[in-house]
C-alpha positions in Angstrom: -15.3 -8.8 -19.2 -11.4 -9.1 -19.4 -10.1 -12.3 -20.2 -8.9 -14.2 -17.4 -5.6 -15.3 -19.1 -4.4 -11.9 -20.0 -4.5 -11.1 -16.5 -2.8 -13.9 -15.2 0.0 -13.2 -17.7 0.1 -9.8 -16.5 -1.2 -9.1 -13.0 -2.5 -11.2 -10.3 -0.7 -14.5 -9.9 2.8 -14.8 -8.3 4.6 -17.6 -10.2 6.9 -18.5 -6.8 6.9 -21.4 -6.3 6.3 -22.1 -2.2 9.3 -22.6 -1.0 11.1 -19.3 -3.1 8.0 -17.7 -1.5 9.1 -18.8 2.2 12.9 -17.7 1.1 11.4 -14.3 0.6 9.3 -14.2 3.6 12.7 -15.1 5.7 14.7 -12.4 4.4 12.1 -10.2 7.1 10.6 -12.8 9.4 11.9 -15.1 12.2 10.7 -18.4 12.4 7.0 -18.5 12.5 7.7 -21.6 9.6 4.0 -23.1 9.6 2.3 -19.4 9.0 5.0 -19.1 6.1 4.6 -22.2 4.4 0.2 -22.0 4.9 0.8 -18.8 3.4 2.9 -20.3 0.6 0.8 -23.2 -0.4 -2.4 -21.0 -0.3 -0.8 -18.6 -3.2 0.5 -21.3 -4.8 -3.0 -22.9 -5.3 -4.1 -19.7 -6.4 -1.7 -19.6 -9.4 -2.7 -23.6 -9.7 -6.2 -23.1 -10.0 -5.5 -20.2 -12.6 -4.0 -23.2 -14.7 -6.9 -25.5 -14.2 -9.9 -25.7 -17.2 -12.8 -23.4 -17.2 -15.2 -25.9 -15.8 -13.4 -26.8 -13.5 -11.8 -23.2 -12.0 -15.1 -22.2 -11.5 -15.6 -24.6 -8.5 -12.3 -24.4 -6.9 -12.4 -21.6 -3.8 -9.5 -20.5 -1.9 -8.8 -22.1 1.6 -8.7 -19.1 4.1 -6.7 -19.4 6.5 -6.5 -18.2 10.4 -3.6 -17.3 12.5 -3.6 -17.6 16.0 -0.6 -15.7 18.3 0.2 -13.1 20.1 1.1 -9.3 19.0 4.3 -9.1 17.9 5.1 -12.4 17.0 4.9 -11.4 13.1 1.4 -12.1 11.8 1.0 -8.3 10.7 4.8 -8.7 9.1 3.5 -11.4 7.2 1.0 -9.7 5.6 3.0 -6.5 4.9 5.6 -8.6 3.5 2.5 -10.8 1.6 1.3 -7.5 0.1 4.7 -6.6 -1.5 5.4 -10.1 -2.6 1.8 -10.8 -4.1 1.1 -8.8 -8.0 -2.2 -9.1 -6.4 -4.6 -6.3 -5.0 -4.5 -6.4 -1.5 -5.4 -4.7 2.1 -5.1 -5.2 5.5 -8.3 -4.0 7.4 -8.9 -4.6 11.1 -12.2 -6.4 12.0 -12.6 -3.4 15.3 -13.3 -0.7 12.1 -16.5 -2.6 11.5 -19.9 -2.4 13.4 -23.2 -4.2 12.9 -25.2 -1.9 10.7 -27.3 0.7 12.6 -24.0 1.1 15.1 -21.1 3.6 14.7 -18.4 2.4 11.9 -17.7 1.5 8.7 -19.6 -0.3 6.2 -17.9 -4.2 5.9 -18.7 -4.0 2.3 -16.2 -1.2 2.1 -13.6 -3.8 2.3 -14.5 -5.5 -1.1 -14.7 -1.5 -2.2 -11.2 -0.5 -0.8 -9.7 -3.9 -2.7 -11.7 -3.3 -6.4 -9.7 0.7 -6.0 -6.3 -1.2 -5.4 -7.1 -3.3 -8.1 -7.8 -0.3 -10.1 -4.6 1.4 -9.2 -2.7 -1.4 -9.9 -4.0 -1.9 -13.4 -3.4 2.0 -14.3 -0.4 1.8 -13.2 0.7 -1.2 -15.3 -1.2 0.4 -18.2 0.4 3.7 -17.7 4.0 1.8 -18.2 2.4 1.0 -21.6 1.8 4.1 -23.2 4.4 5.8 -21.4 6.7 6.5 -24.3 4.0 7.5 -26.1 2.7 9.5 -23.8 6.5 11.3 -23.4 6.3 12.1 -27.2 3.3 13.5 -26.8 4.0 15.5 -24.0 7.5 17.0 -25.8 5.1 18.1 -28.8 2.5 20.2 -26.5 5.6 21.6 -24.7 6.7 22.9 -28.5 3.7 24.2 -28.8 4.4 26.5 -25.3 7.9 27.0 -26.1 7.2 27.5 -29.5 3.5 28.8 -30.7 2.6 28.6 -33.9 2.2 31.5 -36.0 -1.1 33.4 -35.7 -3.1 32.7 -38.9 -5.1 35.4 -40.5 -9.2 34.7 -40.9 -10.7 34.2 -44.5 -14.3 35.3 -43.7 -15.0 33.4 -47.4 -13.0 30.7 -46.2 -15.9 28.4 -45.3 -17.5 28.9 -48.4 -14.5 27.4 -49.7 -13.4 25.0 -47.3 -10.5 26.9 -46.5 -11.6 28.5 -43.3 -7.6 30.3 -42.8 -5.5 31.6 -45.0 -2.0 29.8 -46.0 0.4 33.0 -44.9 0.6 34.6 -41.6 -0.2 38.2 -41.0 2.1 41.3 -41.5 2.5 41.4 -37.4 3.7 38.2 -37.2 6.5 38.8 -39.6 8.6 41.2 -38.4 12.3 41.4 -37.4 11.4 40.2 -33.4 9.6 37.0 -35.4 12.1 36.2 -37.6 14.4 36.5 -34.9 12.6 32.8 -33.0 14.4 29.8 -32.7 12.7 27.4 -34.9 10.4 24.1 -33.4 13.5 21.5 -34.3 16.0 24.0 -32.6 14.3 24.0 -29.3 13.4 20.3 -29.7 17.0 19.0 -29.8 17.8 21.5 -26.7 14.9 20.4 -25.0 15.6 16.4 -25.4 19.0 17.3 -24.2 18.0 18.6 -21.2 19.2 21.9 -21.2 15.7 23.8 -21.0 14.3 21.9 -17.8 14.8 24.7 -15.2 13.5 27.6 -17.8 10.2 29.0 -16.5 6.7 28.4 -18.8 3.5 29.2 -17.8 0.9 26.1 -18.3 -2.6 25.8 -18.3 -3.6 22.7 -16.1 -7.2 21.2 -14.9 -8.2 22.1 -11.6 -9.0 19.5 -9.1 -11.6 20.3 -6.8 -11.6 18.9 -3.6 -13.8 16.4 -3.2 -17.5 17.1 -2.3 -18.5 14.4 -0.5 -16.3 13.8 2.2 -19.1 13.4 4.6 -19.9 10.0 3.5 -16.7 8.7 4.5 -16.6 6.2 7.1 -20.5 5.5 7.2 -22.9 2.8 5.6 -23.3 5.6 2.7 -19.9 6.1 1.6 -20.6 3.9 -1.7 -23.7 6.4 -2.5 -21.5 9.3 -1.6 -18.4 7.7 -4.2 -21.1 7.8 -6.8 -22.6 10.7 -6.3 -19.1 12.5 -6.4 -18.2 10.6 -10.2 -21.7 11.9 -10.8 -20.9 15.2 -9.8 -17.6 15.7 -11.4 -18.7 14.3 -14.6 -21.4 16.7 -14.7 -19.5 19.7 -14.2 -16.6 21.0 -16.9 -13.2 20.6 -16.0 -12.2 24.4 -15.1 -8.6 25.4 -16.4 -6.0 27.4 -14.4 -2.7 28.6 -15.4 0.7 27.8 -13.1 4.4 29.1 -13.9 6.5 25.8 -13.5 10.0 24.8 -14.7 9.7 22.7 -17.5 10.9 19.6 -16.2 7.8 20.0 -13.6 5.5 20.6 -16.7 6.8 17.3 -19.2 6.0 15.3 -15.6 2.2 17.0 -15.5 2.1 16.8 -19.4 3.0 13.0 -19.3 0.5 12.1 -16.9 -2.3 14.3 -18.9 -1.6 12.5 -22.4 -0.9 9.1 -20.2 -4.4 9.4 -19.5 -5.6 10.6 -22.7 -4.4 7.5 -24.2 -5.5 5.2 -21.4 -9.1 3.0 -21.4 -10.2 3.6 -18.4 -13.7 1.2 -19.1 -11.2 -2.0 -19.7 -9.0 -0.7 -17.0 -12.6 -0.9 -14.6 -13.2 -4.5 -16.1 -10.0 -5.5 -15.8 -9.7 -4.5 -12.2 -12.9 -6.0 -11.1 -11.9 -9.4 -12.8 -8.3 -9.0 -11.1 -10.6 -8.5 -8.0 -12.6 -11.2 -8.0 -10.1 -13.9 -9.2 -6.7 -13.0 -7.2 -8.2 -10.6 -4.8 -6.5 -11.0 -1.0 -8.0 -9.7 2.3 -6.1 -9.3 5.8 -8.2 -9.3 8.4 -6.7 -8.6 11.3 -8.2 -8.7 15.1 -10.9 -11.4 14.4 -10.8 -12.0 17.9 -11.7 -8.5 18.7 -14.9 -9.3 17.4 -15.7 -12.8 19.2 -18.2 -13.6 21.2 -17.7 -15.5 25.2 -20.8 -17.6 26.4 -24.2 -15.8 25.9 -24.4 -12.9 23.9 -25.4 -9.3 25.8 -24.5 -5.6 25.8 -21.9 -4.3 24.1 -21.2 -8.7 22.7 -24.7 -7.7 20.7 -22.6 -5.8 18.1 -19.5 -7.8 17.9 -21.8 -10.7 16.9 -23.6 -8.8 14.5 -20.2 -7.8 12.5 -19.5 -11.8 12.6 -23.1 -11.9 10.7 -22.2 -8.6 8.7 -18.8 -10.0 7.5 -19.9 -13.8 6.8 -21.8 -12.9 3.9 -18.6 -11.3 2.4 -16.5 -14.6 3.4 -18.6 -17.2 1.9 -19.2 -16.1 -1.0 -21.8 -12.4 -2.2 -21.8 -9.7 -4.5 -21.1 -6.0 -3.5 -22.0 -3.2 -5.5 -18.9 -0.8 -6.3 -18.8 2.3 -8.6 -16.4 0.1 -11.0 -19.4 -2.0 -11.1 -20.7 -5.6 -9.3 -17.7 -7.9 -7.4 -18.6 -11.4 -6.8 -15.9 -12.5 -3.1 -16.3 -16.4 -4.2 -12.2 -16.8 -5.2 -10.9 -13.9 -2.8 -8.3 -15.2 0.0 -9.3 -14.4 3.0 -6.7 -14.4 5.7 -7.9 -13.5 9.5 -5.8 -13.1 12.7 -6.0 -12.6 16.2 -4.4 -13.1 19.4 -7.1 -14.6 21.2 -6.2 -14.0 24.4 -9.5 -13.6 26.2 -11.5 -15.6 23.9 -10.7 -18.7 21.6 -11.5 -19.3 17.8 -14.5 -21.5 19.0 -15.8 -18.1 20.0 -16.8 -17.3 17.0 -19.9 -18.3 15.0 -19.8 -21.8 13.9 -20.5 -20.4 10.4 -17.6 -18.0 10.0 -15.0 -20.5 11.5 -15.8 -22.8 9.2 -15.0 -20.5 6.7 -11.3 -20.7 8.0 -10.3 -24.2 7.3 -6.4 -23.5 7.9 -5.7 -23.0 11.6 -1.7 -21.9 12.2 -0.9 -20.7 15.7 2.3 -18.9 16.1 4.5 -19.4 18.6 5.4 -17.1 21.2 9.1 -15.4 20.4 12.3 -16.5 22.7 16.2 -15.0 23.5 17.1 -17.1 20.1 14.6 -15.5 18.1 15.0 -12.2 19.4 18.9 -12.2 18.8 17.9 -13.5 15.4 15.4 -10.6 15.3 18.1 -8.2 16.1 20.8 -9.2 13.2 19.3 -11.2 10.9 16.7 -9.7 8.5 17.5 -7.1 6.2 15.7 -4.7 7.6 16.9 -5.5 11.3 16.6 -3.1 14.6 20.1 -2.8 14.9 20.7 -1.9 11.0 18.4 0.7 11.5 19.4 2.3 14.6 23.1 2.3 13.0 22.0 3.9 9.7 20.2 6.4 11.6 23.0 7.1 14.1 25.4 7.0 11.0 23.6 10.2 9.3 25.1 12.3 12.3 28.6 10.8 11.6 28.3 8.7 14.6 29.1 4.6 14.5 27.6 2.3 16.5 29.1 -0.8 17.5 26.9 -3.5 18.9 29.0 -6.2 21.0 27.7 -10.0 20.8 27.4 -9.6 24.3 25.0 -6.8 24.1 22.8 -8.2 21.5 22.5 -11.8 23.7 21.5 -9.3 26.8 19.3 -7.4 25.0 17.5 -10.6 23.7 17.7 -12.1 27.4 16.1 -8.4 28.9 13.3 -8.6 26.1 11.9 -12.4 26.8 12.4 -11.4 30.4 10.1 -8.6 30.6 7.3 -10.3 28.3 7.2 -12.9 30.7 6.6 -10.5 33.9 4.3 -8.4 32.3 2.3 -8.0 28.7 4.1 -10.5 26.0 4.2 -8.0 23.3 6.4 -10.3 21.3 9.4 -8.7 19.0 7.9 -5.0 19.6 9.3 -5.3 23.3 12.7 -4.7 21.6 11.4 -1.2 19.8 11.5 -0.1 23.4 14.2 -1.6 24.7 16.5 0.3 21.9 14.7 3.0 22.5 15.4 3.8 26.3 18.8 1.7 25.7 20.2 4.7 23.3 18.1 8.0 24.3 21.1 9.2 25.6 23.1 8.3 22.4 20.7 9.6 20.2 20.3 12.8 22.3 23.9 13.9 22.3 24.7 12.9 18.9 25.1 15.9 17.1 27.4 17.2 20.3 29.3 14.0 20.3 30.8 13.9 16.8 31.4 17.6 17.6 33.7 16.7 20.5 35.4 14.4 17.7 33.8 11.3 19.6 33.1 9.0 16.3 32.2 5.8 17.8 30.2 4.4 20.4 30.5 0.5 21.6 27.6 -1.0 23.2 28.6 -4.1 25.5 26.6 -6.0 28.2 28.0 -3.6 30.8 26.3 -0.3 28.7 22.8 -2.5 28.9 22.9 -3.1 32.1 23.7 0.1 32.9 20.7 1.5 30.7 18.0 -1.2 32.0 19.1 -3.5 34.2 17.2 -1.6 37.1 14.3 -0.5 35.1 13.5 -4.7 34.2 14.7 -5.5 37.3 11.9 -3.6 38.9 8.3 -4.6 38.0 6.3 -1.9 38.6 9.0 0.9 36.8 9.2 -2.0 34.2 5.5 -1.6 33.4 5.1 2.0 32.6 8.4 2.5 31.1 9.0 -0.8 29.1 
């Protein structure tokens, strides 16, 4: 097995402290500051307990934690944001994907599967960076070889005898005028690492894929048998060769990858992964309340219990059998969310809530925090929409005035009908510049350049449509 510290110094542990680690989370999130900062402290102790002593790591488990709020109010941001943050395998899976075993879905020990083959990617990929010089020299000197072939070498039939199975001068053929006439290997290579060959045509001899064989497993109970049995399958079977005409800057990109792998372990990249798994492995489990149980359990409530049961095991603490090998879930952070709208944390099985010591509810977005939503992250809605709009050569300008109606329009309308948080705004925009977006193209051709957006434009564009409930509900 890899050792522990060489992964932490490398991959796995995010050495933010919690409050840079909140900074970074409100560079893309509004408020929400208690789901930020649980977040925070709970990666935090995960780079802590790296540092602890052997004896003592070992009993140290990760506090999961469960948010509570409505859709929209950032809980999937969090973890998107979480997963680029973290230099830690990680997925988001929804709780609905899973059924209790004998019901249609998916297996929930492919979640420990899905995160091992992140881990795996991840750990490639960082041992890919490696080699990669290596694997660039290595790649220039088998695209000599195309460029360049060697000379044909005559056959000593005695040579074996003699341990000299080819003779030291090329044949007459190979020596003519035509021959002669060849650039010679150091030629080419200077043109070659200058770049000046890359769009000349070579034909290169590449392994063919297959597709896979087994994609009928996918999505059943069987789908680790059918992974298996395709590794099984493939490494059984001889790689068949096919030739392709590519440039050559196409062919040093497949050669690269080719030697990259050559020169890569991929056993210690399988231990590796697993260990990076196990130790600093984090799972986003979203709709848990999907899956709870009000009052007595019948119909249809049968299964949604019996993926509580299927998934506990995982929680507290099993081992799951992956192609890379056996993955204990003791130290992997689990981190479960819901909107709980119809039913209430207490819903679910004593067993797996107390698996969720940290309870954070979020709270339910306002005008402030949808005028903050609007302007203030770097990826707002309005940066978008004018970066889109500016592709056609048209500006957008956004008045203050229109951004606080906007805001005021969008807490209005969750409140009359579904509160579907900060989404309400996607389409709000959306219906607010249709026309815009529409006549673009024919706009800037009329030499109209600009477009202001004020309070009056909004009100023109949906002040009706929110004003009336039952239009508000089908088209907002």
């Amino acid at each position: 097995m890899a050792d522990t510290k060489k992964i932490s110094n490398e991959l796995g542990l995010n050495d933010q402290t919690p409050r840079e680690i909140v900074a970074e989370l409100d560079k893309y999130i509004v408020g929400q500051d208690e789901a930020k900062k649980s977040v925070a402290i709970a990666l935090r102790n995960r780079w802590r307990s790296h540092k602890l002593p052997d004896e003592m790591r070992d009993d140290v488990i990760p506090k999961n934690i469960l948010m509570i709020g409505s859709t929209g109010v950032g809980k999937t941001e969090i973890a998107r944001r979480l997963a680029r943050l973290v230099k830690a395998p990680f997925i988001k899976v929804e709780a609905t994907k899973f059924t209790e075993v004998g019901y249609v879905g998916r297996d929930v020990e492919s979640i420990i599967r899905d995160l091992v083959q992140t881990a795996v990617r991840m750990v490639r990929k960082q041992r890919t960076e490696e080699v990669k010089e290596k694997a660039a020299a290595n790649a220039v000197e088998r695209l000599l070889d195309v460029l360049v072939p060697e000379p044909k070498r005559s056959q000593n039939p005695l040579g074996k005898l003699f341990g000299n199975a080819e003779s030291e001068t090329p044949p007459a053929e190979d020596t003519d005028k035509d021959t002669a006439k060849k650039p010679g290997r150091e030629f080419v290579r200077k043109r070659l690492m200058a770049g000046k060959l890359e769009e000349q045509v070579i034909e290169l001899e590449v392994a063919d894929h297959a597709k896979p064989m087994v994609g009928m497993f996918s999505g059943s109970s069987l789908e680790g048998m059918g992974d298996n049995l395709q590794d099984m399958v493939s490494s059984l079977m001889p790689k068949r060769m096919r030739k392709r005409k590519v440039t050559v800057a196409t062919a040093r990109k497949i050669l690269e990858q080719e030697e990259a792998e050559k020169l890569i372990d991929m056993e210690e990249v399988s231990e590796t992964a697993v260990e990076l798994a196990e130790r600093s492995g984090i799972v986003f489990l979203d709709e848990i309340d999907k899956v709870a149980v009000k009052g007595s359990s019948s119909g249809p409530d049968v299964s949604r219990e019996g993926v509580q049961r299927d998934i506990l095991p995982i929680v507290e603490g099993s081992t799951v059998m992956t192609k890379y090998g056996p993955v204990k879930t003791d130290y992997i952070l689990f981190i479960a969310a819901g909107a709980f709208h119809t039913a209430k944390p207490s819903d679910l099985i004593p067993e797996l809530q107390g698996r969720f010591p940290i309870r954070v509810e979020l709270k339910s977005l306002l005008k402030a925090d949808f005028e903050k939503i609007l302007t203030e992250p770097q990826n707002a809605l309005l940066k978008q929409y004018k970066a889109l709009l500016q592709t056609e050569g048209l500006a957008l300008d956004f008045q203050a005035s229109a951004i606080e109606r906007i805001a005021d329009l969008a807490e209005h309308v969750n409140e009359q009908s579904e509160d579907i948080g900060a989404r309400r705004l996607h389409t709000l925009l959306e219906k607010l510049l249709e026309q815009v977006s529409f006549k673009a193209p024919d706009m800037v051709k009329d030499g109209k350049t600009e477009v202001t957006i004020d309070a009056a434009y909004v009100d023109e564009r949906l002040s009706d449509i929110a004003k009336n409930r039952d239009l508000s509900q089908f088209i907002l």
